[in-house]
C-alpha positions as CSV (number, residue, x, y, z in Angstrom):
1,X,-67.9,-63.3,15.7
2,X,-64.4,-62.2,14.6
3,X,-63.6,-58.6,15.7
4,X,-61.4,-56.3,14.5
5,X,-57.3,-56.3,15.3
6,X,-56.8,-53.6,17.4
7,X,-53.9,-51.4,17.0
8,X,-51.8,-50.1,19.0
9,X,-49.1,-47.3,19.7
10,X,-46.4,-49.2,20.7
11,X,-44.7,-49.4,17.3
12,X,-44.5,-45.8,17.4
13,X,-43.7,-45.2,20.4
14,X,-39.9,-44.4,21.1
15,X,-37.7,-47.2,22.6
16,X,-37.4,-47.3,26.4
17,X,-33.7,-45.7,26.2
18,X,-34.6,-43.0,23.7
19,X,-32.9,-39.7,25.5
20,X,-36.1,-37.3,25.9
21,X,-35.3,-34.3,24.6
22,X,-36.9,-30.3,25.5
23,X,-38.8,-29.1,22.7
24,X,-36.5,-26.1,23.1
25,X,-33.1,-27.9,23.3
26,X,-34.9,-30.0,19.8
27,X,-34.9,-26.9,17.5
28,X,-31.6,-25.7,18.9
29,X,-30.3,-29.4,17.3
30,X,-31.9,-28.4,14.3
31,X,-30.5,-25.0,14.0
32,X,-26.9,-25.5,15.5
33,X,-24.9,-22.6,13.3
34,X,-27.6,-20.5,15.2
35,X,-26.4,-20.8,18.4
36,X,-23.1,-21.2,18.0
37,X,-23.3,-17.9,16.1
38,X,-25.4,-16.0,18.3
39,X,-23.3,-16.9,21.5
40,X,-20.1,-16.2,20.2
41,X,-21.4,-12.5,18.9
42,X,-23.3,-11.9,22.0
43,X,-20.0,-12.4,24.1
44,X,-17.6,-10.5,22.2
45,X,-20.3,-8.0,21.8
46,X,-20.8,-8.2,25.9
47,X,-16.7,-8.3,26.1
48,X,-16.8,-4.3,24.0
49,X,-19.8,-3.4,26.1
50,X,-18.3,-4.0,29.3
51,X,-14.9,-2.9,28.5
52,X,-15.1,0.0,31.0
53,X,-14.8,-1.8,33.8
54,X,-12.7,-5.0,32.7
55,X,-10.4,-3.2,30.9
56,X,-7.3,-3.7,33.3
57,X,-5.8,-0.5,31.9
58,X,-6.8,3.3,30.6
59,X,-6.2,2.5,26.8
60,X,-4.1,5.0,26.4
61,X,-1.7,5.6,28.7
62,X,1.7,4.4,27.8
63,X,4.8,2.7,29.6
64,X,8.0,2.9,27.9
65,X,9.7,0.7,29.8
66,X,7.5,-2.0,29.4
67,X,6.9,-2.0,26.1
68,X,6.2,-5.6,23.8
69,X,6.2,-7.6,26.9
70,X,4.4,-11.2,26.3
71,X,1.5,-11.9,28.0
72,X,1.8,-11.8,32.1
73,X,-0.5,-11.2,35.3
74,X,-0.3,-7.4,34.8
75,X,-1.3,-7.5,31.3
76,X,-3.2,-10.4,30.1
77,X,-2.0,-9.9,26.4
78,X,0.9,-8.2,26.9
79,X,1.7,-4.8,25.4
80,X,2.5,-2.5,22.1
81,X,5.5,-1.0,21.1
82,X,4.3,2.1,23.5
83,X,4.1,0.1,26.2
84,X,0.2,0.5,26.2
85,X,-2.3,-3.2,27.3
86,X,-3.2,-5.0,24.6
87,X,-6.0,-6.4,25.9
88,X,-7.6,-3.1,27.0
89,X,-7.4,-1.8,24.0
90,X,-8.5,-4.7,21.9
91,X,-12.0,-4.5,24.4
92,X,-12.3,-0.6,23.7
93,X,-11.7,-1.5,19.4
94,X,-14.8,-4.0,19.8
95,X,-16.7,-1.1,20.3
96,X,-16.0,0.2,17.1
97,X,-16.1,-2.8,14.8
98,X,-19.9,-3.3,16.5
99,X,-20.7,-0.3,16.3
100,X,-19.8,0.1,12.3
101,X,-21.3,-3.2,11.8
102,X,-24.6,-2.7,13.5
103,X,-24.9,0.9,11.4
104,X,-23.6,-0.1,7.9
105,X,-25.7,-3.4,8.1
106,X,-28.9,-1.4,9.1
107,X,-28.4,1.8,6.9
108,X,-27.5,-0.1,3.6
109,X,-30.5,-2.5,4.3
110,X,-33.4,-0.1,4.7
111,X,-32.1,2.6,2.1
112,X,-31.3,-0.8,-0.7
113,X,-34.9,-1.8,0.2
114,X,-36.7,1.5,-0.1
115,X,-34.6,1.7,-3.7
116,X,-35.2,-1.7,-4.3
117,X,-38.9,-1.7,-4.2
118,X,-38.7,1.6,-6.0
119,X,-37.0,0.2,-9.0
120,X,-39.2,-2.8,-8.9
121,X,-42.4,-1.9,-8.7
122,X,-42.0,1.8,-10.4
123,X,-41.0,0.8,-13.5
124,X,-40.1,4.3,-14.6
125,X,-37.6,4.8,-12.1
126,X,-36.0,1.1,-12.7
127,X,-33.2,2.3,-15.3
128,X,-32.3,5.3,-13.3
129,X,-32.2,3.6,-10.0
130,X,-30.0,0.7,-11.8
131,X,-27.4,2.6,-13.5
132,X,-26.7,4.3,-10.7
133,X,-26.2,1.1,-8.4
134,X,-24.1,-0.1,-11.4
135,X,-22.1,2.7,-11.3
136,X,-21.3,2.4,-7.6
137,X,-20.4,-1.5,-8.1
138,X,-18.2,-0.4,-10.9
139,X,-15.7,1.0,-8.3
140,X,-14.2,-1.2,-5.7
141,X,-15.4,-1.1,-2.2
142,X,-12.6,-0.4,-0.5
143,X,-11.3,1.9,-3.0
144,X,-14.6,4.3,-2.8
145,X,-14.4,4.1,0.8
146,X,-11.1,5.3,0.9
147,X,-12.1,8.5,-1.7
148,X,-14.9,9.4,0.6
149,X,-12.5,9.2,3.3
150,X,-9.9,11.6,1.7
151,X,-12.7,14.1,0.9
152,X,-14.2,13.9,4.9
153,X,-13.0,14.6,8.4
154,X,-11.8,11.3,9.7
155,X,-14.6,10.3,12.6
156,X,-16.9,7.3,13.2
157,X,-19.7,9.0,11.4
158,X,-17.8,9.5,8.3
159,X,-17.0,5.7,8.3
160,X,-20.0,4.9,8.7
161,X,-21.2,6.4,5.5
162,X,-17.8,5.4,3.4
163,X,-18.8,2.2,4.1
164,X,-22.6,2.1,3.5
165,X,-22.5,3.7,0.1
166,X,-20.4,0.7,-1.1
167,X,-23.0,-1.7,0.6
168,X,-26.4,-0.5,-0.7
169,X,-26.0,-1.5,-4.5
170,X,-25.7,-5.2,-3.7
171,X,-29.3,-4.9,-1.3
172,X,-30.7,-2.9,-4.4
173,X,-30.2,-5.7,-6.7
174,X,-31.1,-8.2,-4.6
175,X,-34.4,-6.4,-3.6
176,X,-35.4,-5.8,-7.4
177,X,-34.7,-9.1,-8.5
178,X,-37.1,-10.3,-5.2
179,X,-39.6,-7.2,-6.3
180,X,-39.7,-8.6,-10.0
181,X,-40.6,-12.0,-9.1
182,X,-43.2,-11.0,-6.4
183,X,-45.3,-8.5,-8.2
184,X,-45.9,-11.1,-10.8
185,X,-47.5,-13.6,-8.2
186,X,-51.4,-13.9,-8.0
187,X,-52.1,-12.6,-4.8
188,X,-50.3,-9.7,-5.7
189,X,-52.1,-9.1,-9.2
190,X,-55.5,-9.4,-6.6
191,X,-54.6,-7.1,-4.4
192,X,-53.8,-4.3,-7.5
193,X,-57.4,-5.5,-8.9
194,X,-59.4,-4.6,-5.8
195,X,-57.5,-1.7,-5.1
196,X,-55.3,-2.1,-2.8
197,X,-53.1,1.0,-2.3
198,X,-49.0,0.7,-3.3
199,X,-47.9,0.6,0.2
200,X,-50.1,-1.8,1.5
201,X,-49.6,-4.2,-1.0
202,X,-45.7,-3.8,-0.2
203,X,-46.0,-3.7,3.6
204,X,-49.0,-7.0,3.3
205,X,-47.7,-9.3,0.7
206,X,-44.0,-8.1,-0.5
207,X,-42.1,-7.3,2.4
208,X,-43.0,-10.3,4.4
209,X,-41.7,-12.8,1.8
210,X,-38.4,-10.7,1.5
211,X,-37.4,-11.7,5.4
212,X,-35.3,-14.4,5.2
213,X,-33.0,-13.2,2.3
214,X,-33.0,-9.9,3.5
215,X,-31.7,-10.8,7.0
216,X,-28.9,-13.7,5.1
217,X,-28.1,-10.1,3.5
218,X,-27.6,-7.6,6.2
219,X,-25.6,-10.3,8.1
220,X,-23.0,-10.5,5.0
221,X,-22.9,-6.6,4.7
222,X,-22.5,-6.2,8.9
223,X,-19.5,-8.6,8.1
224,X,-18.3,-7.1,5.5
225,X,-18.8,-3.9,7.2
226,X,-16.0,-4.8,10.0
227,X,-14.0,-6.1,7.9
228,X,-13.6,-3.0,5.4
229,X,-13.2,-0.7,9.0
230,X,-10.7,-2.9,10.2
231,X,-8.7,-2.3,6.2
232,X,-9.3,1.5,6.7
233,X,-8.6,1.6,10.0
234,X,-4.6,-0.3,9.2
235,X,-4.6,1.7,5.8
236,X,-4.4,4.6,8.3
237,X,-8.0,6.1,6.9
238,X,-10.5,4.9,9.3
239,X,-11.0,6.4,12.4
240,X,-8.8,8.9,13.9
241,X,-5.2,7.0,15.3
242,X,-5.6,7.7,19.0
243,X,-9.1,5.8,18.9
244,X,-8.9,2.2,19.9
245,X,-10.1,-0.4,17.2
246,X,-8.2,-3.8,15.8
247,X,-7.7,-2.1,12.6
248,X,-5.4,0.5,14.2
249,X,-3.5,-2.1,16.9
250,X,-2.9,-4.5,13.9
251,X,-1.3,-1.6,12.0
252,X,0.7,0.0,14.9
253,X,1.9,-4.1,15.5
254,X,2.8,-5.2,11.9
255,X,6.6,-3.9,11.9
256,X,7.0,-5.6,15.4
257,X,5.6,-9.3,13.9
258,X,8.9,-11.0,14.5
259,X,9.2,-9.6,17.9
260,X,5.9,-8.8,19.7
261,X,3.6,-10.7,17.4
262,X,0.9,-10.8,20.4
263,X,0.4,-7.1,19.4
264,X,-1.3,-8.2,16.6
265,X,-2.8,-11.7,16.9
266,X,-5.2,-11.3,19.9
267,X,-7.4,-8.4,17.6
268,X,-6.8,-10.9,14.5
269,X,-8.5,-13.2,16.2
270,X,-11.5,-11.0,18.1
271,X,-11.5,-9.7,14.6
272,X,-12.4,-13.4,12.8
273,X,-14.2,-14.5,15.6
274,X,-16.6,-11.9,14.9
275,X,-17.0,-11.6,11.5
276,X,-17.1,-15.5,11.8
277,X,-20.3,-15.3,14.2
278,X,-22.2,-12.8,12.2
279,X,-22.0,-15.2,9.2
280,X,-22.8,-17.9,11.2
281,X,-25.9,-16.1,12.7
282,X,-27.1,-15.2,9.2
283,X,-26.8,-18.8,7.9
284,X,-28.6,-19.9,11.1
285,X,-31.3,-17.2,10.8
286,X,-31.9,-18.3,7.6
287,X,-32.4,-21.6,8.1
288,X,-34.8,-21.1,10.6
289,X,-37.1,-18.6,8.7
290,X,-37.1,-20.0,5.5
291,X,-40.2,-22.2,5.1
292,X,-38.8,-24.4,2.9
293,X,-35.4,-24.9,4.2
294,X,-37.5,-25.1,7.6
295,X,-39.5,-28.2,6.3
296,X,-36.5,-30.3,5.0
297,X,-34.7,-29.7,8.6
């Protein structure tokens, strides 16, 4: 009587000296940019929050006599042409470049998606909505930031929205496109036939499959967001000159490059590093949300 050949696991089984791996330390090797983006923001963002007390020096007070000295024990990254610590004030400017980051990125992300979905799926208001986003993207970022500066009181507020008008357009148009495509999907077309209220077909089925690009968004305008404060801030437009931020220390340092040139490479590079992280969370993010991107990883 022949029988069967059994099989067995052993060809599937890994070799003896395979490394076992976590399941968590698995999808961190999967999503590297992640991690790497995420721990470089969250310390420079833990860096600004702690500032008050490892800031070696009060920001502001000044030392004539020892003014552009290099780096030393006293002052880790030496100091500015008013003798004032470089490296307390470049903790204290972190503040503001998260701060104007974490706002912009937020406002200009829920007011481009309530506008978004409003041109999309109200058709009536679509052309309004749209010329008036084009109008916006007609004018220059920077250049319309600095208008609304003119006009305004110099503050953080005030920067805040110079910055986010700018912004919103490109999440508008980004949102209508998504809204165009969506509301002409079945399960969307079923929901209207039973029904289904407006909102609840946007907070059910639309929203939900607007994540992934939505957060690759708000990453690029949080960047883009620090980087525009850091241009007002050295075009002398930002926020107000006695308020610490890398935008203001690279402008006080530029006639002193040749010189002192510490005064302004230490924010330079707090300054990349962290528009460098945010883009590397976002591409990370996105990776790992995206179903499809999620499969071929």
């Amino acid at each position: 009587m022949s029988t069967l050949p059994t099989t067995t696991t052993a060809a599937t089984a890994p070799p003896d000296d395979a490394p076992f791996v976590l399941p968590r330390f698995r999808w961190a090797r999967k999503h590297p940019t992640l991690i790497v983006g995420a721990l470089l923001l969250i310390a420079i963002a833990a860096l600004s929050l702690a500032a008050p007390w490892i800031a070696t020096h009060d920001p502001e007070d000044m030392d004539v006599l020892a003014r552009m000295q290099p780096a030393s024990a006293e002052h880790w990254f030496g100091t500015d042409a008013l003798g004032r610590d470089v490296f307390s004030r470049a903790v204290w400017g972190g503040r503001v470049s998260m701060v104007v980051g974490l706002a912009v990125g937020a406002l200009a992300t829920v007011l481009g998606v309530l506008l978004g979905l409003l041109a999309g799926f109200v058709r009536w208001t679509d052309g309004f909505v749209m010329r008036v986003m084009d109008g916006l993207m007609a004018i220059p970022g920077i250049l319309l930031a600095i208008a609304l500066m003119a006009v305004t009181q110099a503050s953080l507020t005030t920067v805040i929205v110079a910055i986010t008008i700018p912004e919103i357009p490109r999440v508008v148009r980004l949102v209508r496109s998504l809204a165009l495509t969506l509301r002409e999907q079945l399960y969307v077309e079923a929901a209207h036939a039973v029904g289904t209220r407006l909102p609840t077909i946007l907070a059910r089925h639309v929203l939900p499959n607007m994540v992934a690009p939505l957060i690759v968004q708000a990453t690029f305008v949080a960047a883009a967001a620090v980087l525009t404060e850091a241009a007002l801030s050295f075009l002398g437009v930002g926020v107000p000159a006695q308020t610490p931020s890398w935008g203001n220390m690279m402008a006080e340092g530029r006639n002193f490059v040749a010189v002192a040139f510490h005064i302004i490479l230490y924010p330079g590079i707090l300054l990349a590093a962290t528009v460098l992280a945010i883009n590397l969370l976002g591409d990370g993010l996105r990776d790992a949300l995206d179903p499809r991107l999620a499969r071929q990883l």
